[in-house]
C-alpha positions as CSV (number, residue, x, y, z in Angstrom):
1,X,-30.5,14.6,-24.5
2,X,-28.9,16.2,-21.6
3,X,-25.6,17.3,-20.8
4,X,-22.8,18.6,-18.0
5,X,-20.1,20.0,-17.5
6,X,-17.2,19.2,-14.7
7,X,-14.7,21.5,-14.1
8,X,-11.9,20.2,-11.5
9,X,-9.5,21.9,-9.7
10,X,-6.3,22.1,-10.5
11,X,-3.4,19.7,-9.6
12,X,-0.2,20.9,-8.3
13,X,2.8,20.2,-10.9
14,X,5.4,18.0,-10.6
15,X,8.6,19.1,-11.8
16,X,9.9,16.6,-14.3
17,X,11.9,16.6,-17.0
18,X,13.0,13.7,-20.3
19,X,16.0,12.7,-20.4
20,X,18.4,14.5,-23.1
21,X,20.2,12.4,-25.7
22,X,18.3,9.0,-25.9
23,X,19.2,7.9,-29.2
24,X,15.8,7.8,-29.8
25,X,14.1,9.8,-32.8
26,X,11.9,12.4,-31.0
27,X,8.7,13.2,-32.8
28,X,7.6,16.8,-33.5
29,X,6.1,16.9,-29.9
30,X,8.7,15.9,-27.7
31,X,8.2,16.1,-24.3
32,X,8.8,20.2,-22.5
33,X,8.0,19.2,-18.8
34,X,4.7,21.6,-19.1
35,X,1.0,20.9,-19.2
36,X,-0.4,19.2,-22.1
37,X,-4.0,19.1,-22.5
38,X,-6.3,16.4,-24.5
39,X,-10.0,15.7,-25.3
40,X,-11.4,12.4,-25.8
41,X,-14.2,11.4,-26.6
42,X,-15.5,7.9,-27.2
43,X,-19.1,7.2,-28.8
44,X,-21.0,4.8,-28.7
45,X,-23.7,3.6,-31.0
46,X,-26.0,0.3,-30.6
47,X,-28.5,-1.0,-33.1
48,X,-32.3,-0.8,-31.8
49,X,-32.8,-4.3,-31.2
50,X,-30.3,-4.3,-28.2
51,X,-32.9,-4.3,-25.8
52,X,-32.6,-3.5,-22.1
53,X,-28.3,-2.2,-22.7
54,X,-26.6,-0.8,-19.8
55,X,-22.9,0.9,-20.9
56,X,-19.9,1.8,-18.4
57,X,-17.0,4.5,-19.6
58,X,-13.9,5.1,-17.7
59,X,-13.2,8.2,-16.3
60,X,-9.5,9.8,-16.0
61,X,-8.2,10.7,-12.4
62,X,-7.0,13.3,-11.2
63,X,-3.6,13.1,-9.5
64,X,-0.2,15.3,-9.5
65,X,0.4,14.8,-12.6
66,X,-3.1,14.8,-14.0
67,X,-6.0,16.7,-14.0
68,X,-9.1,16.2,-15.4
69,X,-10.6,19.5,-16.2
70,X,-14.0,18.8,-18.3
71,X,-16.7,15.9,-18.5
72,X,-19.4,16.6,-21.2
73,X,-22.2,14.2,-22.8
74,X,-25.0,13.7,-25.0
75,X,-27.0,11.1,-25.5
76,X,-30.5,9.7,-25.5
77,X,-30.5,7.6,-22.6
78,X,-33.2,8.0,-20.1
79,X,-30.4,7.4,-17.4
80,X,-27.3,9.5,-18.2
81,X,-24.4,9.8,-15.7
82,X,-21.5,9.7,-13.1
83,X,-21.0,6.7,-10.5
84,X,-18.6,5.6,-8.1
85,X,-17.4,2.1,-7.1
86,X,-17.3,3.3,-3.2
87,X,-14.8,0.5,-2.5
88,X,-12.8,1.6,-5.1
89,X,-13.7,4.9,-6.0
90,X,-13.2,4.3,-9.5
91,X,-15.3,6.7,-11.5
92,X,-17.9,5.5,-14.6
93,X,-20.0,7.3,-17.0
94,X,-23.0,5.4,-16.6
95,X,-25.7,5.2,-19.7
96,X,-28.6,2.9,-19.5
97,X,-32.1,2.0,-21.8
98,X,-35.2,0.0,-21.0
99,X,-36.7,-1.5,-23.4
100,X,-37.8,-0.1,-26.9
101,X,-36.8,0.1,-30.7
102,X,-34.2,3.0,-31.2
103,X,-30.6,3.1,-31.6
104,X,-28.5,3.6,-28.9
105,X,-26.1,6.0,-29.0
106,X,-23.8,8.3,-26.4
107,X,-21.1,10.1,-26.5
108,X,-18.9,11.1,-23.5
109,X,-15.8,13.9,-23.8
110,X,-13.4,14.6,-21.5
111,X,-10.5,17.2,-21.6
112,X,-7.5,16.2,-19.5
113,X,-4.1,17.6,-18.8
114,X,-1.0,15.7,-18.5
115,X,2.5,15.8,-17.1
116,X,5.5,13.9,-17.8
117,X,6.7,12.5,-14.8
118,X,9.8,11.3,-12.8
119,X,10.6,10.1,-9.2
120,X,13.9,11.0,-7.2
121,X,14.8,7.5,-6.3
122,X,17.4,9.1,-4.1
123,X,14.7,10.0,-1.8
124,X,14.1,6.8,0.0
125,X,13.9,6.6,3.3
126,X,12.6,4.8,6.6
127,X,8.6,5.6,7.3
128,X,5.5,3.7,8.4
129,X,2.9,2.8,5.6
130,X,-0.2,4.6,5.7
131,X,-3.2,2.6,5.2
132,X,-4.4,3.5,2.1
133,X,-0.8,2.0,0.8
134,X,-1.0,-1.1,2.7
135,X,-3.9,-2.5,1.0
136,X,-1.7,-2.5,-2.2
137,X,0.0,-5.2,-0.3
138,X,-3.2,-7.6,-0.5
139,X,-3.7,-10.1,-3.4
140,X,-7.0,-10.4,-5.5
141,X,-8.3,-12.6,-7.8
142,X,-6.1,-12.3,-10.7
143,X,-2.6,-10.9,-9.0
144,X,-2.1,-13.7,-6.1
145,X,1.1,-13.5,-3.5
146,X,1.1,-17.2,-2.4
147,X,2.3,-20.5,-3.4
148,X,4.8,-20.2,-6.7
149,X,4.2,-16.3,-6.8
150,X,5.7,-16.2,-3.3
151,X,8.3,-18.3,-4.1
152,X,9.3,-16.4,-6.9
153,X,9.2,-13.4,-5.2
154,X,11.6,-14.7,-2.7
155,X,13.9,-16.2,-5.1
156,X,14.7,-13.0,-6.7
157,X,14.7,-10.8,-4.0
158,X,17.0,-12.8,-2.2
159,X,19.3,-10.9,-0.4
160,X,18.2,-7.9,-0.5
161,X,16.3,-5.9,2.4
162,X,15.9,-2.6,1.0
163,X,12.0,-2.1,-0.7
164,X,13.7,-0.1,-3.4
165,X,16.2,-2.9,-4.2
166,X,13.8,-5.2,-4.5
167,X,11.3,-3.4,-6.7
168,X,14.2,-3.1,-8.9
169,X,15.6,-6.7,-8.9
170,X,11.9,-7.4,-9.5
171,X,11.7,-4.8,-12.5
172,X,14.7,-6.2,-14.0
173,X,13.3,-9.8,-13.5
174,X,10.4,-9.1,-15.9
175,X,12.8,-7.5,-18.3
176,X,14.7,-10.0,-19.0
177,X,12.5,-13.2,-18.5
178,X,8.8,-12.4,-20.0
179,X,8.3,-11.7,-23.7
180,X,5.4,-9.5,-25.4
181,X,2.9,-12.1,-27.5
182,X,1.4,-10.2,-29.9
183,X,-1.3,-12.9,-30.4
184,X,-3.1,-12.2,-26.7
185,X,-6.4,-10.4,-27.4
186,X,-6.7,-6.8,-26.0
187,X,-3.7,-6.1,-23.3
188,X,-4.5,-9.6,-21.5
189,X,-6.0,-10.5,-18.1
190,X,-3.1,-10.8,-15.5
191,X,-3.8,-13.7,-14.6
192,X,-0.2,-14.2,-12.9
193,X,-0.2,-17.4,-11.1
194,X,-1.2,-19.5,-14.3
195,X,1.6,-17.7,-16.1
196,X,3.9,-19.2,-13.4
197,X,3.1,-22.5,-12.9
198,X,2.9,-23.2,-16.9
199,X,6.2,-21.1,-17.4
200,X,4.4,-19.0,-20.1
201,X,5.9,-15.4,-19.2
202,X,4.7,-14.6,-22.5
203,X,1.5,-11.7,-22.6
204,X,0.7,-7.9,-22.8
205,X,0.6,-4.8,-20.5
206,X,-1.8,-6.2,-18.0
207,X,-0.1,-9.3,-18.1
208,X,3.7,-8.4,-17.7
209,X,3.1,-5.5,-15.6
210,X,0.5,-7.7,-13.2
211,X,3.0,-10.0,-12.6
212,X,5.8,-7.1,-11.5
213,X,2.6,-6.0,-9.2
214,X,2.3,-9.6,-8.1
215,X,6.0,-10.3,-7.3
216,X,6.3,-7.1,-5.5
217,X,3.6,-7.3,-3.2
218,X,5.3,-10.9,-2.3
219,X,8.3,-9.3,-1.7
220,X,6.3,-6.6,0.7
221,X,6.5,-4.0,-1.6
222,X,3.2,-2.3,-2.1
223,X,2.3,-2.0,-5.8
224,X,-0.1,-1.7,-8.5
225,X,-1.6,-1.0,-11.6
226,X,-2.8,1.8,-13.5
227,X,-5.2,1.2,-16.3
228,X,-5.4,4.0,-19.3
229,X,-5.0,4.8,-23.1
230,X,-2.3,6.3,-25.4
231,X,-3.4,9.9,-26.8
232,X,-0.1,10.9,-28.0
233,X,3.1,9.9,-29.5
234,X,6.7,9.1,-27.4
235,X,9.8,10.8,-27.5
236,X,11.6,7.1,-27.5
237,X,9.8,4.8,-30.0
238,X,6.4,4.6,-31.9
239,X,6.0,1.7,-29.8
240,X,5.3,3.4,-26.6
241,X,2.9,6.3,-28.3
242,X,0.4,6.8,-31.2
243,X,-0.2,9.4,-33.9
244,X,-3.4,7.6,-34.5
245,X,-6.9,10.3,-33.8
246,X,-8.4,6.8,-33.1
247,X,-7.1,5.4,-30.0
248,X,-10.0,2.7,-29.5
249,X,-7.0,-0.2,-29.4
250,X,-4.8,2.3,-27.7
251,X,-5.3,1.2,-24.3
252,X,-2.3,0.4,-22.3
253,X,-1.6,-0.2,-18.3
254,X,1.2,1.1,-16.4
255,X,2.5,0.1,-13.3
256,X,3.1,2.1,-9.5
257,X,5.2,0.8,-6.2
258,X,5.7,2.2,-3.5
259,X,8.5,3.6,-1.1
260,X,8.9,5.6,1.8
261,X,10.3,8.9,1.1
262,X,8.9,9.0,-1.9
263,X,5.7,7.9,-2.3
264,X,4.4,6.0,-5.9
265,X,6.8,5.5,-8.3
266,X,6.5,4.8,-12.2
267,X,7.8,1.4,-13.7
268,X,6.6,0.4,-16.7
269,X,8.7,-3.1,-17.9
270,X,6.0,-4.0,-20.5
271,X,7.0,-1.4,-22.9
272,X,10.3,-2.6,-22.5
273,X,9.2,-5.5,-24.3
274,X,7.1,-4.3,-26.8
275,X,10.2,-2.1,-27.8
276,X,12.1,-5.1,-28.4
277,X,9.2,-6.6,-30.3
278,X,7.7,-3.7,-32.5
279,X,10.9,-2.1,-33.0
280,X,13.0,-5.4,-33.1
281,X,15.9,-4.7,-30.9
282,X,17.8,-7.0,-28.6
283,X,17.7,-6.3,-24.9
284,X,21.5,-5.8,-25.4
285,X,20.9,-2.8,-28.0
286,X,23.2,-0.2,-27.0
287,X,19.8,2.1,-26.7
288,X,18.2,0.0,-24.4
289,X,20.3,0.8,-21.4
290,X,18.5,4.6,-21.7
291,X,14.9,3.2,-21.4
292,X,15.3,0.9,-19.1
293,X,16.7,3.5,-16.4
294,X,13.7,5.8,-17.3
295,X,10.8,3.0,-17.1
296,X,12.0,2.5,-14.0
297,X,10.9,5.6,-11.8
298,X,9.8,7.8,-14.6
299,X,6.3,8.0,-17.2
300,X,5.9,10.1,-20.4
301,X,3.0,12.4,-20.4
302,X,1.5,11.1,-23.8
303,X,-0.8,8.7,-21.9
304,X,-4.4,9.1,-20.0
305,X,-4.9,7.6,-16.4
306,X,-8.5,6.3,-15.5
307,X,-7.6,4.4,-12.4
308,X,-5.7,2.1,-10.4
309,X,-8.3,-1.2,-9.2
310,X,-9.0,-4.6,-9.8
311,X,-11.9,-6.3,-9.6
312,X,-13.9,-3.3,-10.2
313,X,-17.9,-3.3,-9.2
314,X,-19.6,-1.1,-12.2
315,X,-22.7,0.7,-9.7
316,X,-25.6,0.8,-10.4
317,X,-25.0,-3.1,-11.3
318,X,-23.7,-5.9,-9.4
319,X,-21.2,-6.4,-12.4
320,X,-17.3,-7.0,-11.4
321,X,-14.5,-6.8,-14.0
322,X,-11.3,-7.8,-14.0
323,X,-10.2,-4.0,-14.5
324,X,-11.7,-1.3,-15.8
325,X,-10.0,-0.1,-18.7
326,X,-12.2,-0.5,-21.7
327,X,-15.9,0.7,-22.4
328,X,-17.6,-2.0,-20.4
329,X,-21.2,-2.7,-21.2
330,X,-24.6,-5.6,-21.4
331,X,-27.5,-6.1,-23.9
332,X,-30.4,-7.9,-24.0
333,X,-28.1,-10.7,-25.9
334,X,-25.4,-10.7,-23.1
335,X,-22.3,-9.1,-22.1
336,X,-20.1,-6.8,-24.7
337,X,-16.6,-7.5,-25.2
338,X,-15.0,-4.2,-24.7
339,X,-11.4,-5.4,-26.0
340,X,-13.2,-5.4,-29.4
341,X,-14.3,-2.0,-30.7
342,X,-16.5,-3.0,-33.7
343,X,-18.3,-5.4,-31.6
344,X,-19.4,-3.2,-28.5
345,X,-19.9,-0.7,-30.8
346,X,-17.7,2.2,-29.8
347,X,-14.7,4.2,-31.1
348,X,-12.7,6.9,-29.2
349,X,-10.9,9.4,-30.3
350,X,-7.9,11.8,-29.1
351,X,-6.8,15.1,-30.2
352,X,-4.2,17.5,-28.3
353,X,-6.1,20.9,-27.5
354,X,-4.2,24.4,-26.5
């Protein structure tokens, strides 16, 4: 067994603030602007004929309006610990077994502090693009900018020159054209060129919010996405939150673009649809004006960030996935399908700490 602890330093605050008089029912913790802290912890427990398993946790970020304050584990792994995708640097609790007839069984916590969050779109200005932005401009294997994704792109940004015009014609694009399908395993891949060409804008958060990513970067607006969980409930609707202390299909992926002036900004047109769906309103709801405007330059701090990447490289291994938002991890038997708890064998857990 061993164990660490991680203590990081603090983030500067953002100031940030809800917006008052949504219409919305606002459960008993509404957003305050202030730090709120969470532990997590996800377990993970394997039956002794696994063989030679190797399993991959995400780790939260830290940024301005998170901080991840403590990492602790157990487990009896002979090979327990933290490893970074240097390309990336996406961060991964790393446990791995040899051969041999036990159970295997980790368990990783994490306490992390969020922020709601909110951009002053009035900010935008003129200003070269540092090179740690540009490369948000590049495609990759799921999130393409050529051929119909291009054309897309071009077709409804036409006209406009300003990045922060487009990035909003763009936003309101997947509003109003995509749907949320309930019946696409986990959040979906993003696979955002077949979605095109077959005229399906049907999906989940990786999907719909891959393919605001996609048309952006087109357009020659740097964007991407950010891959976390749900730990607490929304001030707008149950459908952008959970009460549940068992988040283990809570996971859910934002989105980020870039301006000059600003910096990242928050849009998040996924949940617009799964509003519409789970809480069965029409895009025309007198309501829906309110979230819109705030999914557009604004998050809720009820949701853990672990990182931003595609086509992520899990070291010590040669392994690549898609993204890196669910416990990843390999038997003996073959590869575990982390988009199904009861099968990879873990369950994670959430509970807001003082």
């Amino acid at each position: 067994m061993k164990r660490r602890l991680f203590m990081a330093a603090a983030a500067s605050p953002l100031a940030s603030a809800m917006p008052a008089s949504l219409g919305w029912a606002a459960p008993d913790t509404a957003t305050t602007g202030s730090w709120r802290s969470y532990e997590l912890t996800t377990t993970v427990t394997l039956g002794a004929d696994a063989g030679r398993t190797r399993i991959w946790l995400p780790l939260p970020h830290d940024s301005a309006y998170q901080r991840l304050e403590a990492v602790t584990w157990t487990g009896n792994a002979p090979k327990l610990g933290i490893y970074t995708d240097v390309a990336s640097g996406t961060h991964a609790f790393h446990a791995a077994w040899d051969d041999g007839g036990v159970p295997r069984t980790v368990a990783l916590t994490t306490r992390v502090s969020t922020l709601d969050r909110r951009s002053d779109l009035r900010a935008a200005s003129a200003g070269a693009m540092p090179d740690d932005v540009a490369k948000f401009l590049k495609p990759n294997a799921m999130i393409t900018t050529d051929g119909i994704v291009k054309e897309t792109a071009d077709k409804i940004v036409e006209g406009k020159r300003e990045p922060l015009a487009k990035a909003q014609a763009i936003y309101d694009w997947i509003v109003e054209n995509t749907f949320r399908d309930p019946k696409v395993k986990g959040c979906g891949i993003g696979d955002i060129r077949s979605m095109l060409v077959s005229g399906n804008l049907g999906g989940k958060c990786a999907d719909l919010n891959a393919l605001f990513v996609g048309l952006a970067r087109a357009a020659g607006v740097p964007a991407r996405g950010v891959y976390g969980v749900r730990v607490a409930p929304s001030a707008f609707s149950g459908a952008m939150g959970t009460r549940n202390a068992d988040i283990s299909k809570a996971q859910h992926c934002r989105a980020e673009f870039w301006i000059a002036g600003i910096g990242w900004i928050p849009a998040d047109p996924a949940d617009i649809r799964k509003v519409v769906l789970d809480d069965k309103l029409a895009l025309n709801d007198p309501r829906m004006p309110v979230l819109r405007r705030f999914l557009f330059g604004a998050w809720e701090g009820n949701w853990v960030a672990f990182n931003h990447t595609r086509d992520v490289r899990l070291v010590p291994s040669d392994t690549v996935v898609n993204y890196f938002m669910y416990p990843e991890g390999e038997t003996a038997q073959g590869q575990l399908d982390g988009m199904d708890p009861e099968a990879a064998g873990y369950r994670i857990t959430a509970q807001a700490v003082s």
